[in-house]
Residue frames relative to the residue before (quaternion, step in Angstrom):
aa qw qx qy qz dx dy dz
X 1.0000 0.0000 0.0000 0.0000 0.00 0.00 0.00
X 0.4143 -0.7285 0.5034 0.2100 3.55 -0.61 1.01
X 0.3570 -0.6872 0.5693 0.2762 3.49 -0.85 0.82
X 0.3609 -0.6360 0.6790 0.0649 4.13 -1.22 1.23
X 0.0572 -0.7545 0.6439 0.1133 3.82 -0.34 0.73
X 0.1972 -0.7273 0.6570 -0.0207 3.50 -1.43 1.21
X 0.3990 -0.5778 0.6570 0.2742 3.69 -1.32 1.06
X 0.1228 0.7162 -0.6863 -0.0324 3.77 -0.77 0.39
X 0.6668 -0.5578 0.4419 0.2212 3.45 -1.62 0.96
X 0.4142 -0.6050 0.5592 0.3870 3.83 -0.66 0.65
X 0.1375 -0.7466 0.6489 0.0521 3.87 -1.38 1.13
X 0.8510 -0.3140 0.2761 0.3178 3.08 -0.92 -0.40
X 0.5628 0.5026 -0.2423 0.6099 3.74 1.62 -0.71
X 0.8574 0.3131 -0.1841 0.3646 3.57 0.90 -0.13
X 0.4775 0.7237 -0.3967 0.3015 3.01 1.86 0.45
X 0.6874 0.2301 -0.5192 0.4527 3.50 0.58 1.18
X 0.2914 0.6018 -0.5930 0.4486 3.38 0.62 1.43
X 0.4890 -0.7073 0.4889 0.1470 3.34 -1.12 1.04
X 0.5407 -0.2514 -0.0650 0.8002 3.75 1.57 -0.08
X 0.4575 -0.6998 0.5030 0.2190 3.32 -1.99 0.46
X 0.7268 -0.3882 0.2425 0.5121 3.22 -1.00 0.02
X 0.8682 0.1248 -0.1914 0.4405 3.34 -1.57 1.03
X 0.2287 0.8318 -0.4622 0.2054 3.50 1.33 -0.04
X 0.7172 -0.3703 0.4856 0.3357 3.81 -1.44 0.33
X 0.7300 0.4174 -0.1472 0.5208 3.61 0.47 -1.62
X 0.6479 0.5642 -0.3038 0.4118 3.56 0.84 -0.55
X 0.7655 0.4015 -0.0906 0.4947 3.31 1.08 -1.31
X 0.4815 0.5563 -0.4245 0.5277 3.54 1.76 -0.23
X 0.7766 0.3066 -0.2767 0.4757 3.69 0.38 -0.87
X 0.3094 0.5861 -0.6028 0.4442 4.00 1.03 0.02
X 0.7834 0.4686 -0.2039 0.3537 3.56 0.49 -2.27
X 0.5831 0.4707 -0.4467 0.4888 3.98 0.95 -0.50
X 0.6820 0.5751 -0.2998 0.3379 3.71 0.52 -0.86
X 0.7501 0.2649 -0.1936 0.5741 3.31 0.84 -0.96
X 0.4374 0.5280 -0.5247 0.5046 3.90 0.81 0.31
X 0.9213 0.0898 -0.1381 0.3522 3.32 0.30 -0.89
X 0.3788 -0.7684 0.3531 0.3760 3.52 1.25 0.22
X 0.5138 0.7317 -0.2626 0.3628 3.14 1.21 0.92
X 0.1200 -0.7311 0.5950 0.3116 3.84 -0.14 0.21
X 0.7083 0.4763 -0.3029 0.4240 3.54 0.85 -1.21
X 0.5525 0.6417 -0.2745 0.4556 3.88 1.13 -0.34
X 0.7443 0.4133 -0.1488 0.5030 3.32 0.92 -1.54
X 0.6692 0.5279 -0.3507 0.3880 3.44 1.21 -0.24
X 0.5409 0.4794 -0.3383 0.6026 3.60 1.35 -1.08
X 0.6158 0.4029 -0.4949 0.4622 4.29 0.53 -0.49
X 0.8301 0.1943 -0.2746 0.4448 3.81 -0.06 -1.11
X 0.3350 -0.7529 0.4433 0.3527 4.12 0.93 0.41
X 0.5488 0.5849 -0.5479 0.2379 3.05 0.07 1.63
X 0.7683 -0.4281 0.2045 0.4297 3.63 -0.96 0.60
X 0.5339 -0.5963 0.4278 0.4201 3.82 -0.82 0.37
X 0.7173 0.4087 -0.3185 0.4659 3.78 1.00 -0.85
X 0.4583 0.6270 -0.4770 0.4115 3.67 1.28 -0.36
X 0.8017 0.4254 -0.2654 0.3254 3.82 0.71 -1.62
X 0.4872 0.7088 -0.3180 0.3988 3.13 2.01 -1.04
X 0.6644 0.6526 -0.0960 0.3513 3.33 1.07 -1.37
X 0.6545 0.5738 -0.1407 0.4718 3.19 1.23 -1.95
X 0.7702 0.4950 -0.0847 0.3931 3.77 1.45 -1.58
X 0.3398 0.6916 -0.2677 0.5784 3.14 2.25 0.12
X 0.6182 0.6630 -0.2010 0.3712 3.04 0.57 -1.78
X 0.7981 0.2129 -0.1896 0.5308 3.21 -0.06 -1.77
X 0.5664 0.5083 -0.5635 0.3214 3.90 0.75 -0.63
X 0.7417 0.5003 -0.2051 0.3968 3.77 0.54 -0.39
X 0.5679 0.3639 -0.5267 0.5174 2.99 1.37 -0.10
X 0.6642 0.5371 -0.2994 0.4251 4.08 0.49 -0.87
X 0.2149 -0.7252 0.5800 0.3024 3.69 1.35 -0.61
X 0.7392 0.2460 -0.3836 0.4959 3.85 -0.15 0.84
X 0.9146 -0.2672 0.2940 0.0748 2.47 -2.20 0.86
X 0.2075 0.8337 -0.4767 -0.1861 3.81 -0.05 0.27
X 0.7352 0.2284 -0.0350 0.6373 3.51 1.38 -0.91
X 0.0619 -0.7272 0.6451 0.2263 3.38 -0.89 0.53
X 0.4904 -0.6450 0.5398 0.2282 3.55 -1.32 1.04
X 0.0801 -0.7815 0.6161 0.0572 3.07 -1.41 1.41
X 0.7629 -0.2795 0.1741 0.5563 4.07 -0.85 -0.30
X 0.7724 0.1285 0.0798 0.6169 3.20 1.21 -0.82
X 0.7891 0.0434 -0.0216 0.6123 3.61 -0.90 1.07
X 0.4514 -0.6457 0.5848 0.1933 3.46 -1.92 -0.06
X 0.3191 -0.6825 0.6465 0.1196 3.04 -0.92 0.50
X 0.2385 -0.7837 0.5405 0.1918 4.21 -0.97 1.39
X 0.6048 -0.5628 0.5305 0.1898 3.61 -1.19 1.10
X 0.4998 -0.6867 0.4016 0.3426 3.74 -0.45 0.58
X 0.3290 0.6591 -0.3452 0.5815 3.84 1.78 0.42
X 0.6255 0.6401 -0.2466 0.3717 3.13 0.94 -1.47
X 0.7023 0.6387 -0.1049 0.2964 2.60 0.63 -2.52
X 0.6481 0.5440 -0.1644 0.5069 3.50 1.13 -1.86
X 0.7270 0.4811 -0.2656 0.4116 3.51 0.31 -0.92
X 0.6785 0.4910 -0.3354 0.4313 3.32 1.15 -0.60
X 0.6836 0.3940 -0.4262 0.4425 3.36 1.02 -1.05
X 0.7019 0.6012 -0.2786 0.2611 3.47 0.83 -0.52
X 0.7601 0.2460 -0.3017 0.5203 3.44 1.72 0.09
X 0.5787 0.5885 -0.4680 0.3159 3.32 1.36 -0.72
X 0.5235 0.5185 -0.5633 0.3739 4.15 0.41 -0.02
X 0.5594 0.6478 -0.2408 0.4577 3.39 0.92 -1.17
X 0.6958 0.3901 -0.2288 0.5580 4.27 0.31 -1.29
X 0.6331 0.4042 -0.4148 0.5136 4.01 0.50 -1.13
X 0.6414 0.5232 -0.3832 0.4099 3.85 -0.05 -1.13
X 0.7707 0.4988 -0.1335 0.3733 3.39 0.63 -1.02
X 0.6657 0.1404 -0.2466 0.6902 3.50 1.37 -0.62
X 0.3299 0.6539 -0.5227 0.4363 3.53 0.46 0.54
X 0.6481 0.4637 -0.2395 0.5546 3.88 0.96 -1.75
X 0.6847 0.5612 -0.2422 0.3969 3.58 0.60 -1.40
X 0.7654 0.3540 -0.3576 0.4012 3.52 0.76 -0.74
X 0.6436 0.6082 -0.3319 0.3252 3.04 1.50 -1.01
X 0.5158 0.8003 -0.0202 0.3051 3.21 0.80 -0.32
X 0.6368 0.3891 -0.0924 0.6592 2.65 1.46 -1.93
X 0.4193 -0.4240 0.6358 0.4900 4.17 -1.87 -0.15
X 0.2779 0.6915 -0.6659 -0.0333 2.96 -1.28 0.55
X 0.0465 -0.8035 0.5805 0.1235 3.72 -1.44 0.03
X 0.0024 0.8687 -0.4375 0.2323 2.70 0.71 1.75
X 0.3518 -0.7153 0.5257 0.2971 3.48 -0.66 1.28
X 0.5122 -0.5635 0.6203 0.1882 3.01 -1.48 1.07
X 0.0071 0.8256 -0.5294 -0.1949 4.06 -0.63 0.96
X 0.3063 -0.7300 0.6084 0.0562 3.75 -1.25 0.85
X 0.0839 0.8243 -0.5525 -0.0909 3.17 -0.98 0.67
X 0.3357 0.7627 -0.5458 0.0880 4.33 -0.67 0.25
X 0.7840 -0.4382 0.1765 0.4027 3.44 -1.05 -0.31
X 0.6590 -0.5498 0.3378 0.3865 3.28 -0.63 0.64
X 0.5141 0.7135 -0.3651 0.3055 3.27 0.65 -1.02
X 0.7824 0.5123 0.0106 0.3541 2.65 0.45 -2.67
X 0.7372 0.4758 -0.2857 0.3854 3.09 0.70 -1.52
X 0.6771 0.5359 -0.2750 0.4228 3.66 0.91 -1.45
X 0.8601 0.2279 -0.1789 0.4199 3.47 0.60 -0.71
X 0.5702 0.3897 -0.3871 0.6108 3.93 1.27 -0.24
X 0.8677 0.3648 -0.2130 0.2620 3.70 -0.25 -1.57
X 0.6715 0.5297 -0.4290 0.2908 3.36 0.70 -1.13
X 0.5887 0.6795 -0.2399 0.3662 3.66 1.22 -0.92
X 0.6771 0.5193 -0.2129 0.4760 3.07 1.22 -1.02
X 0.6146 0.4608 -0.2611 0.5847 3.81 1.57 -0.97
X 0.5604 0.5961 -0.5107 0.2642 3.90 0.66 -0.34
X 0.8557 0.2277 -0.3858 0.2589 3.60 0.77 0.31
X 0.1206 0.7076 -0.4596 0.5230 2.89 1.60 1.28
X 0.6810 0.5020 -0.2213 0.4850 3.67 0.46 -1.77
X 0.7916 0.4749 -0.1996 0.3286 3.78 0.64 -1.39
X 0.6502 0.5045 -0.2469 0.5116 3.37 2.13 0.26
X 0.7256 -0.1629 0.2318 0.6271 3.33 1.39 -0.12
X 0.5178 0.7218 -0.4410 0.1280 4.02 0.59 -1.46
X 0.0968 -0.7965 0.5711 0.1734 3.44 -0.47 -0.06
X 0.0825 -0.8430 0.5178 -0.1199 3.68 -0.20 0.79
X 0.0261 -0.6384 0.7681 -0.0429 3.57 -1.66 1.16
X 0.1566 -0.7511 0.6395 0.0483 3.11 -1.16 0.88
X 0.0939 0.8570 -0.5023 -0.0668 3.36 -1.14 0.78
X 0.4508 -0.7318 0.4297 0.2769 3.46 -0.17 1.79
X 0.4551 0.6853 -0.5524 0.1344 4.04 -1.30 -0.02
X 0.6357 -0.3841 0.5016 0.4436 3.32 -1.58 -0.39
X 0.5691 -0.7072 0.3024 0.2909 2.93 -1.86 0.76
X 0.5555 0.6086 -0.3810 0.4194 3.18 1.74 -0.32
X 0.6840 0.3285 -0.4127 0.5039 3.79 0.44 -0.42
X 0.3465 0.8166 -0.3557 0.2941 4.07 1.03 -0.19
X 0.7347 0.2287 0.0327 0.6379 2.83 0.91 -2.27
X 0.3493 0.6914 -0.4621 0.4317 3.92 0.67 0.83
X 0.7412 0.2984 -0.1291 0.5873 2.74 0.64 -1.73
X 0.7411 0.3280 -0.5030 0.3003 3.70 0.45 -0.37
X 0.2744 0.7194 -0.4132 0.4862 3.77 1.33 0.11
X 0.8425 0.1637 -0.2139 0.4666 3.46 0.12 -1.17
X 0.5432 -0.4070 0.4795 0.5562 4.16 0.75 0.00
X 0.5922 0.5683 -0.5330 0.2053 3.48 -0.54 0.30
X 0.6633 0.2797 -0.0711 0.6905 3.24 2.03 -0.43
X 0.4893 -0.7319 0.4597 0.1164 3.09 -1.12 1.17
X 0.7507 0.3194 0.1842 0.5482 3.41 1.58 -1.94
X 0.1087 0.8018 -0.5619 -0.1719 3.59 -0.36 -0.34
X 0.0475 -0.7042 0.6776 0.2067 3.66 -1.08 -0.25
X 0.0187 -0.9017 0.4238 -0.0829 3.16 -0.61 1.76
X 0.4372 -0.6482 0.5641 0.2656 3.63 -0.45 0.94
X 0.8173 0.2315 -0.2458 0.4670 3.72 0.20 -0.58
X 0.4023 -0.6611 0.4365 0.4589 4.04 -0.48 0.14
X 0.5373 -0.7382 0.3267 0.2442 3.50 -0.86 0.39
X 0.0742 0.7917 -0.5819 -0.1709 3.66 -0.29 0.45
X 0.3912 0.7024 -0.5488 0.2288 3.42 -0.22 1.25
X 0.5989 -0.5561 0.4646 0.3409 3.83 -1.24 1.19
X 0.8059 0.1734 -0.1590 0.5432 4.00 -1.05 0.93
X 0.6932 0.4275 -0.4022 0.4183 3.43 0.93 0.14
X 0.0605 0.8048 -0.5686 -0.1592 3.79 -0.67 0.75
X 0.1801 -0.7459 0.6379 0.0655 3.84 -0.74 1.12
X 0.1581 -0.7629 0.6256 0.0405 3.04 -1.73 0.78
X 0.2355 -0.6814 0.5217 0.4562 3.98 -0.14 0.85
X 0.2002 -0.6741 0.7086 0.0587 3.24 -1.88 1.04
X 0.8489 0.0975 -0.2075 0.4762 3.92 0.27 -0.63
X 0.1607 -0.6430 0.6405 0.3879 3.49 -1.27 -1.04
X 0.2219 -0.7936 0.5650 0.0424 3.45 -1.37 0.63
X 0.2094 -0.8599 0.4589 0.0783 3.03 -0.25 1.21
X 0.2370 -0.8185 0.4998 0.1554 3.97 -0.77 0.44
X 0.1426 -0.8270 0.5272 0.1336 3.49 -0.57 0.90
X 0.2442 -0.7641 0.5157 0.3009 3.79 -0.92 -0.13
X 0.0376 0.9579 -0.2573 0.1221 3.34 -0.49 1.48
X 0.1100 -0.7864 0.6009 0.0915 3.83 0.30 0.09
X 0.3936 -0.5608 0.5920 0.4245 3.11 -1.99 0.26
X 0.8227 -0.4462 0.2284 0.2684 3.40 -2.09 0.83
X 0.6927 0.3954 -0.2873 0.5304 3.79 1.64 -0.50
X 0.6493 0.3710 -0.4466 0.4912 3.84 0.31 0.42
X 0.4630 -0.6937 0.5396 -0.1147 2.47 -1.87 1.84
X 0.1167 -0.8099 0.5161 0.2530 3.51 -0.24 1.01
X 0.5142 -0.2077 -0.7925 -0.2539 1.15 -2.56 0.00
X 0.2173 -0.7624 0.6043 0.0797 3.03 -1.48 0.92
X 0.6487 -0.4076 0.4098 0.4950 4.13 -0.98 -0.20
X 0.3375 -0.5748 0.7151 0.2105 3.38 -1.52 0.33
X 0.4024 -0.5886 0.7002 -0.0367 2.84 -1.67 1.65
X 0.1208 0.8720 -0.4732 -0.0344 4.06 -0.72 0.49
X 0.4538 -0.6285 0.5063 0.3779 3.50 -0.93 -0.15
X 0.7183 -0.3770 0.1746 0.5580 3.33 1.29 -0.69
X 0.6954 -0.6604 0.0529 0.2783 3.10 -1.27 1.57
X 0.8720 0.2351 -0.3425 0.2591 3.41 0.51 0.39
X 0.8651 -0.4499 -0.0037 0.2218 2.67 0.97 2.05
X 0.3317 0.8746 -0.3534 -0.0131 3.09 1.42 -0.42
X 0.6443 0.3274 -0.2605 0.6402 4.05 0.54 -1.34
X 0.5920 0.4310 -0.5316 0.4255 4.54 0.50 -0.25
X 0.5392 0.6336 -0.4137 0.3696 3.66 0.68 -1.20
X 0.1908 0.9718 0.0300 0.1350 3.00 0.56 -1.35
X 0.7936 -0.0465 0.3197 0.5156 2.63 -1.19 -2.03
X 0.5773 0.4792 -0.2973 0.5905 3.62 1.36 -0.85
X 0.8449 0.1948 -0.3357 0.3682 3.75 0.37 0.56
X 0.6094 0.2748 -0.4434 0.5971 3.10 1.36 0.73
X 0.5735 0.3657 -0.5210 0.5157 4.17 0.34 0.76
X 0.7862 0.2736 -0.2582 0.4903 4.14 0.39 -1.38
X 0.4534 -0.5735 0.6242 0.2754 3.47 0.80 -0.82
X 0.8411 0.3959 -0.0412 0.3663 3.29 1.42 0.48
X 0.3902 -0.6530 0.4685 0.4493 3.93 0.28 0.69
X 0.4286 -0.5741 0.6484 0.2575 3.12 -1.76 1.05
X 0.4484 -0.6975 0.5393 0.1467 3.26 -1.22 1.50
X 0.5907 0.4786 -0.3686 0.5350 4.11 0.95 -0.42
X 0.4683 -0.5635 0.6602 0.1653 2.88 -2.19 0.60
X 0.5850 -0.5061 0.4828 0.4105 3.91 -1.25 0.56
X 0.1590 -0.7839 0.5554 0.2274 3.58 -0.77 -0.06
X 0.6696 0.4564 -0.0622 0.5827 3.29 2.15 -0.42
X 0.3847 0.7708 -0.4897 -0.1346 3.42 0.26 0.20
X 0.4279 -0.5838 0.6724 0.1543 3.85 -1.24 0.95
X 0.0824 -0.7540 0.6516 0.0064 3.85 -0.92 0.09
X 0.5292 0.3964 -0.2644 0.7020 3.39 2.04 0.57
X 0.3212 -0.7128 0.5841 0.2181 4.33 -0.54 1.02
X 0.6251 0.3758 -0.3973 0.5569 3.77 1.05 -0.43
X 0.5170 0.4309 -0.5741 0.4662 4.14 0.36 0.08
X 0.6894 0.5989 -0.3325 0.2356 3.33 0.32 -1.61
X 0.6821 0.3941 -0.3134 0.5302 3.26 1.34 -1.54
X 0.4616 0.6750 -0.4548 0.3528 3.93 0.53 -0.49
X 0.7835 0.4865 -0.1678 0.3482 3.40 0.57 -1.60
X 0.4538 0.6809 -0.2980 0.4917 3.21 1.89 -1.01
X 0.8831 0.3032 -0.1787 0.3102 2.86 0.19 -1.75
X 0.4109 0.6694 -0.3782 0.4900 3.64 1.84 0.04
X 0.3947 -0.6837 0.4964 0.3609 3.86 1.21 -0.53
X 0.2547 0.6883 -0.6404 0.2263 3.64 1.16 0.62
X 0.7236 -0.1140 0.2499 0.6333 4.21 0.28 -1.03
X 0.7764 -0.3498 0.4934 0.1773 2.59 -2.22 -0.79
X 0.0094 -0.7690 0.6382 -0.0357 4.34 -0.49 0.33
X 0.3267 -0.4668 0.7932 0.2149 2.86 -2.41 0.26
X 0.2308 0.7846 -0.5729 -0.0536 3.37 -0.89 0.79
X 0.6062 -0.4886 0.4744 0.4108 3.71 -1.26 -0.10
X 0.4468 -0.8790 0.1580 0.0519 3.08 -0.88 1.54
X 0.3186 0.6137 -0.2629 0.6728 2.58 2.60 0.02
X 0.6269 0.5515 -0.4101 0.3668 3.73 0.83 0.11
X 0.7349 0.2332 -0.0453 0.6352 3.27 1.16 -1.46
X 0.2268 0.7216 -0.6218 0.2032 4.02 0.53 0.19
X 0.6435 0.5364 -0.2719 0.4735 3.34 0.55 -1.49
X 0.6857 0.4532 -0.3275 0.4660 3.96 0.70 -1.06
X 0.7155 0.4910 -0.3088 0.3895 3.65 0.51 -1.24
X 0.6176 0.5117 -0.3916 0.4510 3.76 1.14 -0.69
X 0.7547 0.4089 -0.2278 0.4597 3.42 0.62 -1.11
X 0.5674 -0.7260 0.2925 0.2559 3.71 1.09 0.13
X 0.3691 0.6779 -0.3766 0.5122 3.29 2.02 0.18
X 0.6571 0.0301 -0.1303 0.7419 4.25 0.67 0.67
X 0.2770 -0.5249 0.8047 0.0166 3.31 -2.00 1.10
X 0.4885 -0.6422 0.5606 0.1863 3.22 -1.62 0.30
X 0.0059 0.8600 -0.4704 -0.1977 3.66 -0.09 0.20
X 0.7535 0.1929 -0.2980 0.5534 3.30 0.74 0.92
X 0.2892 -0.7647 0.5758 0.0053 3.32 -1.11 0.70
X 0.2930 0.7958 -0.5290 0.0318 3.70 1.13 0.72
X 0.4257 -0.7455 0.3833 0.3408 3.13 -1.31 0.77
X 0.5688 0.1996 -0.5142 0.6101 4.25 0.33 1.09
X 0.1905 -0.6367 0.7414 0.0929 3.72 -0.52 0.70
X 0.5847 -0.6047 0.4194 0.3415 3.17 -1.56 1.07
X 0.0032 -0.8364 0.5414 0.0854 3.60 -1.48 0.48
X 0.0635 -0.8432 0.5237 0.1035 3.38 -0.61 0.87
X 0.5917 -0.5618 0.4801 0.3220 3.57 -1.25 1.25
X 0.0045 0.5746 -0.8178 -0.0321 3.74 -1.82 0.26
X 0.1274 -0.6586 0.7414 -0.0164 2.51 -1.57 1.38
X 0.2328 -0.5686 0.7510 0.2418 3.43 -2.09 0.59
X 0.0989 -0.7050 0.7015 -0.0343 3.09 -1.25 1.51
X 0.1334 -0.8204 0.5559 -0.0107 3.46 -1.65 0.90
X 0.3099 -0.8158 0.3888 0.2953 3.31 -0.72 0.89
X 0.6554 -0.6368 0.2359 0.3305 3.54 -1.26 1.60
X 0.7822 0.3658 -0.1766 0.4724 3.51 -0.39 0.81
X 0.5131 0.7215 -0.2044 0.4176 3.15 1.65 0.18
X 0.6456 0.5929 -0.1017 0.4705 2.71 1.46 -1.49
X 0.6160 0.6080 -0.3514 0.3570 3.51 1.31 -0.60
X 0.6075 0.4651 -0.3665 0.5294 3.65 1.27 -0.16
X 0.5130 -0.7261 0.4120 0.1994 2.95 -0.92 1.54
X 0.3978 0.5375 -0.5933 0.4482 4.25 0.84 0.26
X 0.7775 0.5096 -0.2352 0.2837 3.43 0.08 -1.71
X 0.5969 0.6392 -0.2451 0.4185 2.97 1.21 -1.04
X 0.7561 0.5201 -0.1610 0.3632 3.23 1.03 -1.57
X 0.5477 0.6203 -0.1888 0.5287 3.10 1.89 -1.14
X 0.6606 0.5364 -0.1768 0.4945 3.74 0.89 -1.26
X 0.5116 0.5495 -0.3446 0.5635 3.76 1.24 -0.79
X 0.7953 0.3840 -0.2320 0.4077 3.15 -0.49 -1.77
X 0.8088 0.3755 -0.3332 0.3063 3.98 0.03 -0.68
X 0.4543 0.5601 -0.3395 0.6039 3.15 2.16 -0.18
X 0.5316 0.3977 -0.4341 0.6089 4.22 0.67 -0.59
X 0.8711 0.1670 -0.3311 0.3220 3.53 -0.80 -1.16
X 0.5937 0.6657 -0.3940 0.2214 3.98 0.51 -0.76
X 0.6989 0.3369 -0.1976 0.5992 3.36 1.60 -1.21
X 0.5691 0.5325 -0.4562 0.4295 3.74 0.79 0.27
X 0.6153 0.5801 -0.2758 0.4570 3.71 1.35 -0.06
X 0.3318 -0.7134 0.4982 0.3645 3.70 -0.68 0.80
X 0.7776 -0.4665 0.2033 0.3692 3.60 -1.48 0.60
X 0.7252 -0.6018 0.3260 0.0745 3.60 -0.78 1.16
């Protein structure tokens, strides 16, 4: 006989219980845990102690008598109980603090996180008239893997993500395409030095296996860990780069970088705007999440 979990009201047998069985507060921190597969995650999201959530996820395992997470070396991992329970309350908790926020005054900054690159020179423009009505806005620069962590655990509202996300409570949608060009400025003769982002090549790799059909056989002689150094150095005549083409357009028009190749599918990588489930119900995020979905896919490739 399958067990039917039920939210029941705190009575009298439980009034020196700190929440009761099947409680709201229970089933919020069930939902932080299995969003992020994290006890230590789900605490810094719902700011409570690790032994508080450790404690809280006991609870409901005992009130349901099964298993929800089995503990691995790192993080948890949700029991197919788990699984059910989530789809079966988390519509139910978002709807609910969704009403609650809406409701409340608030002027909460809306928080964004993606690559520097992108954000400083494609996105932030696009949000300045959002900002010039009221928006409130944090930005946080990073990879996409520690990106969608933090938006996993509540610390992020938004992501912009170079890679597509495969995380629980996160739903991502592809929004641009970036294209990558290989370039130098117009006075350096190859062979010339490699210019990188970092040493093992990633956005060169690449392009050298979707134009030659091959790894690039050189080493960087430059590496930048910043795409606006990289293009800087280019355009200084240090070497050669893959870069994003919304980076150096502005160079290639004005003749300060040449293309050296001209392939005819130039490499292209998807971006996605990913959000975290229940987020969207506040009406900033939402508004923020609209607009970069309207203007991002209304732009030609990057």
């Amino acid at each position: 006989m399958s067990h039917q979990p039920q939210i029941t009201e705190p009575d009298s047998s439980h009034q020196n219980s700190d929440v009761s069985p099947l409680s709201l507060d229970l089933l919020r921190t069930f939902l932080a845990v299995h969003r992020t597969g994290s006890i230590t995650a789900a605490a810094q999201t719902l700011g409570l102690s690790q032994p508080a959530v450790t404690a809280q996820v006991k609870s409901l395992e005992s009130a349901l008598d099964r298993p929800l997470f089995d503990r691995l070396p790192r993080g948890v991992a949700p029991t197919p109980a788990a699984d059910e329970l989530a789809r079966r309350v988390a519509p139910a908790l978002d709807a609910l603090d969704g009403v609650v926020e809406s409701e409340l005054p608030s002027d909460e900054a809306v928080h964004l996180g993606g690559p520097a690159e992108f954000l400083c020179e494609v996105v932030m423009p696009m949000l300045a008239p959002l900002v010039r009505d009221g928006l409130r806005l944090r930005f946080t620069l990073g990879l996409s893997d520690d990106l969608l962590a933090d938006l996993a655990a509540g610390r992020l509202d938004l992501v912009l993500s170079t890679i597509r996300p495969r995380l629980r409570g996160v739903r991502a949608d592809p929004v641009y395409d970036e294209e990558f060009v290989l370039v130098a400025a117009p006075f350096v003769e190859e062979p010339a030095p490699l210019v990188a982002y970092a040493e093992d090549l990633p956005i060169v790799r690449r392009y050298w296996r979707t134009v030659y059909g091959r790894r690039p056989s050189m080493a960087a002689q430059v590496v930048i860990p910043d795409l606006r150094g990289v293009l800087s150095a280019v355009r200084a005549g240090m070497g050669v780069s893959v870069l994003p083409a919304y980076l150096c357009r502005g160079d290639l028009a004005a003749g300060t970088l040449v293309r050296l190749a001209v392939p005819e599918e130039p490499p292209i990588n998807t971006g996605y705007l990913a959000v975290r489930s229940g987020a969207e119900a506040r009406p900033a995020v939402a508004r923020v999440r609209a607009h970069l979905v309207k203007e991002l896919r209304a732009a030609p490739p990057y």
